[in-house]
VEXGU-893976 format. One record per residue (C-alpha): residue in one letter; x, y, z; residue number from 1. Coordinates in Angstrom, 3 decimals. Example, Ala and Ser with C-alpha at 12.3 -4.5 7.8 and 13.67 -1.06 7.14 Angstrom:
# VEXGU-893976
<r r="A" u="12.300" v="-4.500" w="7.800" k="1"/>
<r r="S" u="13.670" v="-1.060" w="7.140" k="2"/>
***
This chain:
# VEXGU-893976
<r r="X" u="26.794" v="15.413" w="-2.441" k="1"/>
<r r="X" u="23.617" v="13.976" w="-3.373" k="2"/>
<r r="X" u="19.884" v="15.479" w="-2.932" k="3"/>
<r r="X" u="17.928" v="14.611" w="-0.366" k="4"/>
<r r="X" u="14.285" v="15.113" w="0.246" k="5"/>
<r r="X" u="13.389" v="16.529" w="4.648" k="6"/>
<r r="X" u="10.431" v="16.870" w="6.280" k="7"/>
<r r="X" u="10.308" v="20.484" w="6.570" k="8"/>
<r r="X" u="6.873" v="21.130" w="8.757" k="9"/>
<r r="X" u="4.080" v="18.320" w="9.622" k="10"/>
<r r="X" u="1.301" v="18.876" w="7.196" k="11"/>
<r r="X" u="-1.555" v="20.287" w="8.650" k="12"/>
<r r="X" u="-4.783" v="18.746" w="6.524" k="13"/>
<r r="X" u="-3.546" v="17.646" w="3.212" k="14"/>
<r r="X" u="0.254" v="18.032" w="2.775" k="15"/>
<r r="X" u="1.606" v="20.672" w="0.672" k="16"/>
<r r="X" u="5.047" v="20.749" w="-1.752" k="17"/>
<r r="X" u="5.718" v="23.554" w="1.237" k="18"/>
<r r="X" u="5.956" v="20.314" w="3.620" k="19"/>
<r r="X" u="9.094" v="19.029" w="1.861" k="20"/>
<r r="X" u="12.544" v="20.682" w="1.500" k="21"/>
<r r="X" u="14.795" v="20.054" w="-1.119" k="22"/>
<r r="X" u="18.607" v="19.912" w="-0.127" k="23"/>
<r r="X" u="22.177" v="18.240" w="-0.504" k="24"/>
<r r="X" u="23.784" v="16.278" w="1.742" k="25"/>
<r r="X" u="27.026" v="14.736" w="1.690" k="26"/>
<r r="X" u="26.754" v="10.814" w="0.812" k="27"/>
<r r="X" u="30.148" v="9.700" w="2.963" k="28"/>
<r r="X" u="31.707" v="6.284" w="1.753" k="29"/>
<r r="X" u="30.973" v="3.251" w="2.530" k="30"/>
<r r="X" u="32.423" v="1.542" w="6.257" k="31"/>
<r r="X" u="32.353" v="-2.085" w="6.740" k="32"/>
<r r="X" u="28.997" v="-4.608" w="5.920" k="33"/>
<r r="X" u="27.772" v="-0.928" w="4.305" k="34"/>
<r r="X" u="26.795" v="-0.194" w="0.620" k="35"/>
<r r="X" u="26.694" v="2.911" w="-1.444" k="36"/>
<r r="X" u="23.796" v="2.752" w="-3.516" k="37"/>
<r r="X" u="21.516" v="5.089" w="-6.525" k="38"/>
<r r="X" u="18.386" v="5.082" w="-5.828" k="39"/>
<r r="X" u="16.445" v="3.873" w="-8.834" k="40"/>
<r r="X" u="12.615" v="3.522" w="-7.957" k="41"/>
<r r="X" u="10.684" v="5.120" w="-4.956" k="42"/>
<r r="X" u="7.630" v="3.894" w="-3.189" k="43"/>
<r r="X" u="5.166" v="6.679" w="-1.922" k="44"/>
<r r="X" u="2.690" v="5.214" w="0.280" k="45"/>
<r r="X" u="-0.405" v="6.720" w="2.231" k="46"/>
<r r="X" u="0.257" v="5.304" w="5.814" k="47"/>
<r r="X" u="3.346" v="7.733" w="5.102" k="48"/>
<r r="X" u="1.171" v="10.657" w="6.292" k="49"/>
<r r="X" u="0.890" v="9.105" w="9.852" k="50"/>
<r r="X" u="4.589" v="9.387" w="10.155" k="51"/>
<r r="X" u="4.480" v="12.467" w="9.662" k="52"/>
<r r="X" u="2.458" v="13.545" w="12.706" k="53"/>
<r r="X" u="4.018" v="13.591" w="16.047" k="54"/>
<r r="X" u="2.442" v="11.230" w="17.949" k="55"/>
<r r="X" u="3.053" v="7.533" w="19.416" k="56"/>
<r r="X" u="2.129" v="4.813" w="16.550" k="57"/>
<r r="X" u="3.752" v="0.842" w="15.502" k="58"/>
<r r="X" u="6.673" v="3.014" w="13.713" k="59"/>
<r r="X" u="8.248" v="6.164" w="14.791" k="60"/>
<r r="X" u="7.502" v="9.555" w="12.932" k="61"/>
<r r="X" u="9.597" v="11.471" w="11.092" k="62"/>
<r r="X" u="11.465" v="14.022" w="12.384" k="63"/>
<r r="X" u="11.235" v="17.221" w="11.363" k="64"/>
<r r="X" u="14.191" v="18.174" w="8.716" k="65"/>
<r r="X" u="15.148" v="15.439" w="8.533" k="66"/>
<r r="X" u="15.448" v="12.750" w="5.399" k="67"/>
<r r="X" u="12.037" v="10.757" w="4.633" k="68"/>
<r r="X" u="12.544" v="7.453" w="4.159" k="69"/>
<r r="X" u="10.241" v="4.622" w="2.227" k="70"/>
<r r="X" u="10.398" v="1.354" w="0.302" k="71"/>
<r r="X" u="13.037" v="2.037" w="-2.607" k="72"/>
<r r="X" u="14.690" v="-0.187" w="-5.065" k="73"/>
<r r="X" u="17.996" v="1.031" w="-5.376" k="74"/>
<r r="X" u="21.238" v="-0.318" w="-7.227" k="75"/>
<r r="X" u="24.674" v="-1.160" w="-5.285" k="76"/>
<r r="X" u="27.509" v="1.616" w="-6.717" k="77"/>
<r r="X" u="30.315" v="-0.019" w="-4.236" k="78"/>
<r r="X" u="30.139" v="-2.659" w="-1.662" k="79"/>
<r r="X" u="31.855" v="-3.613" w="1.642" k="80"/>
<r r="X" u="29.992" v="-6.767" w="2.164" k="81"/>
<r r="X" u="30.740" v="-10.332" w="0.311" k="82"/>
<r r="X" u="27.052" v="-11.019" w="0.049" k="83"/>
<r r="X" u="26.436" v="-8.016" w="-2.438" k="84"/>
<r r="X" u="28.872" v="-6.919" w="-5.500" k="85"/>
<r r="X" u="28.587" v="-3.350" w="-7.616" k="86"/>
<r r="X" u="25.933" v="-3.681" w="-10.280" k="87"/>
<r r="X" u="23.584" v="-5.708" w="-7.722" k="88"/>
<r r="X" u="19.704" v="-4.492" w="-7.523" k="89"/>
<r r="X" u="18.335" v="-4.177" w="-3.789" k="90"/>
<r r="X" u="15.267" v="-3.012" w="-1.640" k="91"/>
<r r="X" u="14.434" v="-2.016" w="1.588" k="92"/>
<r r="X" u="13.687" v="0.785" w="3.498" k="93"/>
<r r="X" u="16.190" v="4.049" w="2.800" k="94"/>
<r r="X" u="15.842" v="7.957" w="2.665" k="95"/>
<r r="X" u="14.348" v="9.821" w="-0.035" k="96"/>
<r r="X" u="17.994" v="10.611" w="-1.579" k="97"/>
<r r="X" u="19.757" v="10.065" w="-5.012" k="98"/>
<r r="X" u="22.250" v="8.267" w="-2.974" k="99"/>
<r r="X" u="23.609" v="7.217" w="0.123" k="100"/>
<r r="X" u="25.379" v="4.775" w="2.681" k="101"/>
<r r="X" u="23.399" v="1.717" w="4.177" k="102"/>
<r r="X" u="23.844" v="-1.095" w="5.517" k="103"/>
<r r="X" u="22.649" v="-3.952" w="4.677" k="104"/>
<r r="X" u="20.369" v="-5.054" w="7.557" k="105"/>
<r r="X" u="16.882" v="-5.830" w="6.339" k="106"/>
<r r="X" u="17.916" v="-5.600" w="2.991" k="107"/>
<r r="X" u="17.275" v="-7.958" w="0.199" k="108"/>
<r r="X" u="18.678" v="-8.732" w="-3.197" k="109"/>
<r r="X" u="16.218" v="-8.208" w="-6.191" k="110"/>
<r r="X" u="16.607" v="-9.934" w="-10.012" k="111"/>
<r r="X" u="15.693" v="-7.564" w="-12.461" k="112"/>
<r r="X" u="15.325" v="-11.269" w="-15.188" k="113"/>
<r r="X" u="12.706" v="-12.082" w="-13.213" k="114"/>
<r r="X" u="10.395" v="-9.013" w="-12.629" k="115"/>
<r r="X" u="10.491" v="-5.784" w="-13.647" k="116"/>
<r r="X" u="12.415" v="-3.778" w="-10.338" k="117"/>
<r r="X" u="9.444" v="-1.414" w="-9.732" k="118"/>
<r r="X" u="7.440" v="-4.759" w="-9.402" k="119"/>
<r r="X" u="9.466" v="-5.328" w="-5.890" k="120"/>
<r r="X" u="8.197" v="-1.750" w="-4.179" k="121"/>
<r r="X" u="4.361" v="-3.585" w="-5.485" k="122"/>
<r r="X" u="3.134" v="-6.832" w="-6.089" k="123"/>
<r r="X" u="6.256" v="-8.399" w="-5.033" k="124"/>
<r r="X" u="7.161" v="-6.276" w="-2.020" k="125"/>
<r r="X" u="5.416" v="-4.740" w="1.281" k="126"/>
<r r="X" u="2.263" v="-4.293" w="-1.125" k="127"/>
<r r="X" u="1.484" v="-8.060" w="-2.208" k="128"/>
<r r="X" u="2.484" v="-9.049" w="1.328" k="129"/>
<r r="X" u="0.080" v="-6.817" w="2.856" k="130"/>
<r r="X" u="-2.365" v="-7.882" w="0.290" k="131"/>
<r r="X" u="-1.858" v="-11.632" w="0.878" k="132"/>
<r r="X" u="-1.589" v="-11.494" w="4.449" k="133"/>
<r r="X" u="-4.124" v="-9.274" w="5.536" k="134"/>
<r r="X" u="-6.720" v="-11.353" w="3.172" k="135"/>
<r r="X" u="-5.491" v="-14.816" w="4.823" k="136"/>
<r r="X" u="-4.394" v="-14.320" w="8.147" k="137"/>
<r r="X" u="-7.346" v="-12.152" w="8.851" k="138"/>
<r r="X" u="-9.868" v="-12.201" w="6.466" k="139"/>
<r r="X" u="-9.807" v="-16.052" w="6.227" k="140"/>
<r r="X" u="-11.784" v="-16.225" w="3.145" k="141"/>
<r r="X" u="-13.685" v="-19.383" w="1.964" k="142"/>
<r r="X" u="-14.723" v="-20.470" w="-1.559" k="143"/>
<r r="X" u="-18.238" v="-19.138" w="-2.390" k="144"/>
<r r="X" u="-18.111" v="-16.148" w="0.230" k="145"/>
<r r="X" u="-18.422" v="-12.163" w="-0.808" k="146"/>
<r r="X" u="-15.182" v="-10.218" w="-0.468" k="147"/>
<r r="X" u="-16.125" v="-6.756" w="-0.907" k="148"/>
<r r="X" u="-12.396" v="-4.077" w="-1.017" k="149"/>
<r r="X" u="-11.996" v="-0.527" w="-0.813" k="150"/>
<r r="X" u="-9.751" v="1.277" w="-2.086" k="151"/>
<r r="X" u="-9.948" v="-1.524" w="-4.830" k="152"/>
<r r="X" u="-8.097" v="-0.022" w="-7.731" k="153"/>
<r r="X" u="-5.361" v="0.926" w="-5.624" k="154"/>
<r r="X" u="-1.475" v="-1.261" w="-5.022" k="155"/>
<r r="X" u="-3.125" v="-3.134" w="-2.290" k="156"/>
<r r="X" u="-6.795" v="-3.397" w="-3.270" k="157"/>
<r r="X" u="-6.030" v="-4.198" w="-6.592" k="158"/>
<r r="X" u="-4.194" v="-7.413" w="-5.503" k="159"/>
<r r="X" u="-6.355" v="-8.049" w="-2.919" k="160"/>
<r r="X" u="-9.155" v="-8.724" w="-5.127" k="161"/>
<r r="X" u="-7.647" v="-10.890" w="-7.683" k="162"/>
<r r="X" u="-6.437" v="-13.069" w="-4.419" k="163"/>
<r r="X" u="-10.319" v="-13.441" w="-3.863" k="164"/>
<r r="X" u="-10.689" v="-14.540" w="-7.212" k="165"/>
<r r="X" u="-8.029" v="-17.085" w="-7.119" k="166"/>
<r r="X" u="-9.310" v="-18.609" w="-3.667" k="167"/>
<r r="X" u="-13.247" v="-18.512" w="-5.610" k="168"/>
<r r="X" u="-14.698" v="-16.038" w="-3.979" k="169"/>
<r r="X" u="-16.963" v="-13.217" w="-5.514" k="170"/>
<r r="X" u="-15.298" v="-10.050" w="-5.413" k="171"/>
<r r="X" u="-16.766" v="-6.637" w="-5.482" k="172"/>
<r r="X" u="-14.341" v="-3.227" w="-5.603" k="173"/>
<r r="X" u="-15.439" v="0.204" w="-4.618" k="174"/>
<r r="X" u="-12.974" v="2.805" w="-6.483" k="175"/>
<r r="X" u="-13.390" v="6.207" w="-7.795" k="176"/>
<r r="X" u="-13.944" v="6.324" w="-11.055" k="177"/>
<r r="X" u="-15.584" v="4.547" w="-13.870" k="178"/>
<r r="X" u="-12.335" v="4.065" w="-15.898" k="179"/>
<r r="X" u="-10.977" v="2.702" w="-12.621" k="180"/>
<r r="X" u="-14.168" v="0.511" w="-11.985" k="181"/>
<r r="X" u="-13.398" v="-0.678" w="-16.136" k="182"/>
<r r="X" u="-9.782" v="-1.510" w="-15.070" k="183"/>
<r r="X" u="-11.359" v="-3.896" w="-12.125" k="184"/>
<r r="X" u="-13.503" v="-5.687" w="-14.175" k="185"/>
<r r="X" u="-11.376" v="-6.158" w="-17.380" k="186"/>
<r r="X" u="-7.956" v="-6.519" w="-15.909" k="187"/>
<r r="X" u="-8.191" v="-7.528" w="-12.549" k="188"/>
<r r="X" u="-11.568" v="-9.905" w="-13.053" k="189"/>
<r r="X" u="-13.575" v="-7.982" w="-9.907" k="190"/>
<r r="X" u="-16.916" v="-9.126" w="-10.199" k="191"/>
<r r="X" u="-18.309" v="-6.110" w="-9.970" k="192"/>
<r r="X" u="-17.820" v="-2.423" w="-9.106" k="193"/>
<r r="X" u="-19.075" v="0.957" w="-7.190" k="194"/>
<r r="X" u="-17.808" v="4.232" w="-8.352" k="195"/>
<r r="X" u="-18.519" v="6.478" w="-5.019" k="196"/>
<r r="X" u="-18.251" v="9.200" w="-6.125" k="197"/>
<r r="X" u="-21.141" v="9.019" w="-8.487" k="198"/>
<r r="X" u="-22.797" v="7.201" w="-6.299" k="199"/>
<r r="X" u="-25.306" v="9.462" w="-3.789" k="200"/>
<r r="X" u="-26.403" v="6.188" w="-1.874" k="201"/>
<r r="X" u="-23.962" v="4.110" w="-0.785" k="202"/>
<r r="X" u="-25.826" v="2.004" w="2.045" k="203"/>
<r r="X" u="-28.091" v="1.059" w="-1.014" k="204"/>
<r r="X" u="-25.249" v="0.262" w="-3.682" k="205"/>
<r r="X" u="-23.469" v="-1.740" w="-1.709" k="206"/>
<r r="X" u="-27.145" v="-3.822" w="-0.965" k="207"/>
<r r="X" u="-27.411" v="-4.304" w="-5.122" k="208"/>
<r r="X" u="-24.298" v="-5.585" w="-6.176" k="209"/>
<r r="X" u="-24.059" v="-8.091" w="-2.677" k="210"/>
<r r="X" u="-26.921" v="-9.027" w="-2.520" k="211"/>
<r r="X" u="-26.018" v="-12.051" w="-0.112" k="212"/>
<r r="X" u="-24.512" v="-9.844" w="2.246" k="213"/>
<r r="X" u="-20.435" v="-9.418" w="2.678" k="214"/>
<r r="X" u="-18.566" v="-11.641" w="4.438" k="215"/>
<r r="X" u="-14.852" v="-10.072" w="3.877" k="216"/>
<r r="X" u="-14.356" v="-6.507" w="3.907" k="217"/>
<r r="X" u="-10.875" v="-5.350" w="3.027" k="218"/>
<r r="X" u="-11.043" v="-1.716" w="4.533" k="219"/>
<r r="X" u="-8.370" v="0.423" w="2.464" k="220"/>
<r r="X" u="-10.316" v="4.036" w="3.196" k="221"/>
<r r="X" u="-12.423" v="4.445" w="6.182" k="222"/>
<r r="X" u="-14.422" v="7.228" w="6.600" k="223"/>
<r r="X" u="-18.186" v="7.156" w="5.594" k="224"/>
<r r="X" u="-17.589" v="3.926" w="2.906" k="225"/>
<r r="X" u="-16.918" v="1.681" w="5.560" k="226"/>
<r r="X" u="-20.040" v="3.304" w="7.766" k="227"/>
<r r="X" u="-22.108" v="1.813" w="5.061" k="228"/>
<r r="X" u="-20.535" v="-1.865" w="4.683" k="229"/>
<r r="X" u="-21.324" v="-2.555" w="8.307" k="230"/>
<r r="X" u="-25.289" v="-2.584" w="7.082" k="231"/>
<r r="X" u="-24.228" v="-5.587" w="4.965" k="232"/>
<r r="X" u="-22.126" v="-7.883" w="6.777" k="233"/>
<r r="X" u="-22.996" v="-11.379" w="7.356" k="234"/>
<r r="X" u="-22.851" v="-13.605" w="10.099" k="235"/>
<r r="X" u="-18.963" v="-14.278" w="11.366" k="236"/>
<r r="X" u="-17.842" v="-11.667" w="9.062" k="237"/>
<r r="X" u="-14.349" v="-10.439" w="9.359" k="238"/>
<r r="X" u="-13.480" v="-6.943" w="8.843" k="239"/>
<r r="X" u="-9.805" v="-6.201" w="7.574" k="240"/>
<r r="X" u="-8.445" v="-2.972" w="8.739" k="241"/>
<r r="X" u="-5.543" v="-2.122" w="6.288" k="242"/>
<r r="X" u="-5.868" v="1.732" w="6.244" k="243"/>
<r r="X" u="-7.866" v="4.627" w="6.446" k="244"/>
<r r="X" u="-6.916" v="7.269" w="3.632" k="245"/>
<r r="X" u="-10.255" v="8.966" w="4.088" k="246"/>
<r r="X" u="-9.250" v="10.360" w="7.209" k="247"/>
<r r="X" u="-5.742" v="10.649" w="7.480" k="248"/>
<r r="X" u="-5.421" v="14.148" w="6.446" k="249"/>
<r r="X" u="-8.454" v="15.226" w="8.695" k="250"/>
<r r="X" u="-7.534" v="17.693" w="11.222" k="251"/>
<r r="X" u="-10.017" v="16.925" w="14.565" k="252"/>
<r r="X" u="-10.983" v="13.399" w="15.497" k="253"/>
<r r="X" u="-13.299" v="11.734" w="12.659" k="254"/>
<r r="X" u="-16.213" v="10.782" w="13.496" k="255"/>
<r r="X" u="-18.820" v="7.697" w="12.158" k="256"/>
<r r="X" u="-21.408" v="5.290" w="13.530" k="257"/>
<r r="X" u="-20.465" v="2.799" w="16.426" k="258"/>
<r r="X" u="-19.334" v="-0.052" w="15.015" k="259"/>
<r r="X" u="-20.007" v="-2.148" w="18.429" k="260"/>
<r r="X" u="-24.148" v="-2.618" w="17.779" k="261"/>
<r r="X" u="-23.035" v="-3.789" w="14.124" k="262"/>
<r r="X" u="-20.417" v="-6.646" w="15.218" k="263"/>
<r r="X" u="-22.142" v="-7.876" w="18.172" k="264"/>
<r r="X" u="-25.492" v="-8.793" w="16.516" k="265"/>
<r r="X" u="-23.574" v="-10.384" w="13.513" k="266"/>
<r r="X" u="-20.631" v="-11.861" w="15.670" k="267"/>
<r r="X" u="-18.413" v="-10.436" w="13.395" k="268"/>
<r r="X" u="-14.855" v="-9.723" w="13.916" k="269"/>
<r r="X" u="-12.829" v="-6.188" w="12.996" k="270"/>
<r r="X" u="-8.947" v="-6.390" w="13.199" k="271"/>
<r r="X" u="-6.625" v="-3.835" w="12.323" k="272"/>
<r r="X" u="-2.966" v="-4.903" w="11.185" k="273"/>
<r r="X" u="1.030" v="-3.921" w="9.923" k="274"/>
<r r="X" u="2.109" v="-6.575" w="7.616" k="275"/>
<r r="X" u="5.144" v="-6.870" w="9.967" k="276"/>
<r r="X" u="3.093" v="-8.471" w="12.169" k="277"/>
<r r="X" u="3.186" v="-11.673" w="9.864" k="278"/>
<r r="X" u="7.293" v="-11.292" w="8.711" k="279"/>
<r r="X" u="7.560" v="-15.054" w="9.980" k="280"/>
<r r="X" u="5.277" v="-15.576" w="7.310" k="281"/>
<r r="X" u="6.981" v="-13.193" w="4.302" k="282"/>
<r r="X" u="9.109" v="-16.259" w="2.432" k="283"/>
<r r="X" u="5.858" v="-18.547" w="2.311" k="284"/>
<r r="X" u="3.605" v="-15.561" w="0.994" k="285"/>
<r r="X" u="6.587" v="-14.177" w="-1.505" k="286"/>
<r r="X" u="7.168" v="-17.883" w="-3.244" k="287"/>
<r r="X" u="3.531" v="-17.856" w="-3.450" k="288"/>
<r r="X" u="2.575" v="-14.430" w="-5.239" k="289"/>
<r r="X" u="5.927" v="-15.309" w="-7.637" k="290"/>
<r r="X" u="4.213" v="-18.433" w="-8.450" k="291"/>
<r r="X" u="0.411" v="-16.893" w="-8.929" k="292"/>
<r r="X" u="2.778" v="-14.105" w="-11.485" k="293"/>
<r r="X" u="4.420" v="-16.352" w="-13.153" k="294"/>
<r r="X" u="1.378" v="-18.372" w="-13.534" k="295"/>
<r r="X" u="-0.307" v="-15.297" w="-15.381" k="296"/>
<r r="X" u="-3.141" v="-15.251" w="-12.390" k="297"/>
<r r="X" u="-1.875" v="-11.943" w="-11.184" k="298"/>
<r r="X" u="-1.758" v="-8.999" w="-12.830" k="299"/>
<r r="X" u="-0.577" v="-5.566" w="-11.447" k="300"/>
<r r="X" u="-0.906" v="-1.631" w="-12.409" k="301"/>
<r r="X" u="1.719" v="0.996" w="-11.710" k="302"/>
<r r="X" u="1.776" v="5.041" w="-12.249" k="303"/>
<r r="X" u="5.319" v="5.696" w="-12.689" k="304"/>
<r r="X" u="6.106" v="9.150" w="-12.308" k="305"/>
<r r="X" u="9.653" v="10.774" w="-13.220" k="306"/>
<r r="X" u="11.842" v="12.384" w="-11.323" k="307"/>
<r r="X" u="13.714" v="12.806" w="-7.598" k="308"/>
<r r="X" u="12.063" v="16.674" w="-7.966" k="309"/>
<r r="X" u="8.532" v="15.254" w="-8.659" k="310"/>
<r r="X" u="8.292" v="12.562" w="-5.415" k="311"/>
<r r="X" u="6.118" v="15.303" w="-2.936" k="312"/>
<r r="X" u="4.013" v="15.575" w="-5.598" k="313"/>
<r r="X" u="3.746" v="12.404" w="-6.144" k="314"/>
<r r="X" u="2.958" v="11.603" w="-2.889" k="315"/>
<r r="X" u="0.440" v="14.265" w="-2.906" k="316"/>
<r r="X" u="-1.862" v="12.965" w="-5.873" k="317"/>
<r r="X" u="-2.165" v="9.498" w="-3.690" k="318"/>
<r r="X" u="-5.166" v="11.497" w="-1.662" k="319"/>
<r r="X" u="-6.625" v="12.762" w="-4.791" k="320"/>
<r r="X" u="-6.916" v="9.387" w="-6.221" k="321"/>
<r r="X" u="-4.542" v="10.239" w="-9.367" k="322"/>
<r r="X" u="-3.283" v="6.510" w="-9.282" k="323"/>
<r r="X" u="-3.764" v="3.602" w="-10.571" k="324"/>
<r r="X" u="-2.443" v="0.459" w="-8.410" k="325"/>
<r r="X" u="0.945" v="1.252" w="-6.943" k="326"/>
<r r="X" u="1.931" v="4.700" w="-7.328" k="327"/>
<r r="X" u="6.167" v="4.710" w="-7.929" k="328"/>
<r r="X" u="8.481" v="7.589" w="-8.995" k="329"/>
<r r="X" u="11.237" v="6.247" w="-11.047" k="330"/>
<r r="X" u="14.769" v="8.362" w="-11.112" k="331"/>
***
């Protein structure tokens, strides 16, 4: 038996511990190609929330009581494939249980001697890529520019930005909190930062700290944030749409300025994107964020918290800003 985390009603507004159902399950053994695995680290993730609504989206949602599943790190117990032995560390996308069969279909092999595991659920998983990607493929930066990110002390922001840096661009974060705004400056090397929610004016903060407009906005939140970056763009900017926490718990359609009036007179461009979109392009952006690590050009922050019980909650705190870059629960 092994416990196992369902989805026990779809959140209405901000989920609730009540949400979530604590049970056992049996774990079966292990059939041919499949692995029995423990988990070890667990991502929780914000675009998590729009699975659990029941409506048509790029990934299926949830279903109700039944297991949640995210990006986990887990390590194999027994194996019935040749390409992975007992004691072997992997990732990929499984249910939120202590264990449990997979197989080993868009799974991959992780080495503990060369990053920390919980580093391959962050900088060196789905977060990094989206980071990279997203910044590249659509934000197409160019030495000298402005790259202004939301959601900047967060797992993707916070990479994000130090990517600007690297390509020579002048980065500005927008986080929500002064000690987080001190961690973007110090560790990360941000140019510069915006605390909103000491901020009354954001239209006019945004104007003081780019004061040559922005020509790359990583969107991370949404919501009334992003209303106010539009003022600044520059000519031929390009708007990255990664996510939208703001808004994802609201319950009736959110609504903000047109956008249209904004991107027509500046010819600007607004794309929203999955990073599976670019999974031709994963090996090429992987080598290159191990190389940037090893390097000592990236840097990365994780809250760890303990505990299978303690993953809802967990999961919770991510819309109440309680972490800092990637937000893992270790078991």
């Amino acid at each position: 038996m092994s416990n196992t985390i369902l989805l026990n009603n779809r959140p209405e507004g901000k989920p609730q511990e009540s949400d979530f159902k604590f049970v056992e399950q049996e774990v079966g053994t292990p059939g041919e190609n499949e692995l029995l695995v423990e988990a070890k680290y667990v991502s929780v993730d914000p675009y998590l929330r729009g699975r659990m609504r029941d409506e048509k989206s790029y990934i299926p949602p949830f279903e109700l009581h039944k297991p949640i599943s995210s990006s986990i790190v887990a390590k194999v117990l027994e194996s019935n494939n040749a390409n992975f032995k007992e004691g072997d560390y992997v990732s990929g996308n499984m249910a939120w249980k202590k264990k449990q069969v997979i197989t080993t279909d868009n799974l991959q092999k992780v080495d503990p001697d060369k990053a920390p595991l919980s580093a391959y659920l962050g900088i060196l998983g789905l977060t990094g890529l989206t980071a990279y990607l997203g910044l590249n493929e659509i934000g197409k930066p160019k030495e000298g520019e402005t790259l202004l990110v939301s959601g900047a002390a967060g797992a993707v922001g916070s990479v994000v930005g130090q990517l600007g840096k690297i390509l020579g661009l002048k980065v500005v974060g927008i986080a929500g909190s002064d000690e987080k705004i001190e961690l973007l400056t110090s560790k990360f090397g941000f140019d510069a930062g915006i605390n909103y929610k000491t901020t009354d004016n954001m239209k006019e903060a945004i104007g003081k700290v780019c004061p040559d407009g922005v020509d790359v906005y990583f969107d991370n939140v949404g919501g009334e944030i992003s209303d106010a970056v539009l003022f600044h763009i520059n000519k031929f900017a390009r708007i990255v749409i990664c996510g939208a926490i703001a808004v994802y718990n609201k319950t009736d359609i959110p609504k903000g300025i047109a956008v249209q009036p904004f991107l027509v007179k500046k010819s600007a461009l607004m794309q929203g994107f999955i990073v599976s979109n670019y999974a031709d392009k994963f090996k090429e952006a992987s080598q290159q964020l191990v190389k940037w690590l090893q390097e000592d050009k990236l840097h990365y922050e994780e809250t760890i918290v303990e505990g299978f019980e303690n993953i809802p909650q967990a999961f919770i705190d991510l819309f109440d800003g309680k972490n800092k870059g990637k937000m893992i629960v270790k078991l």
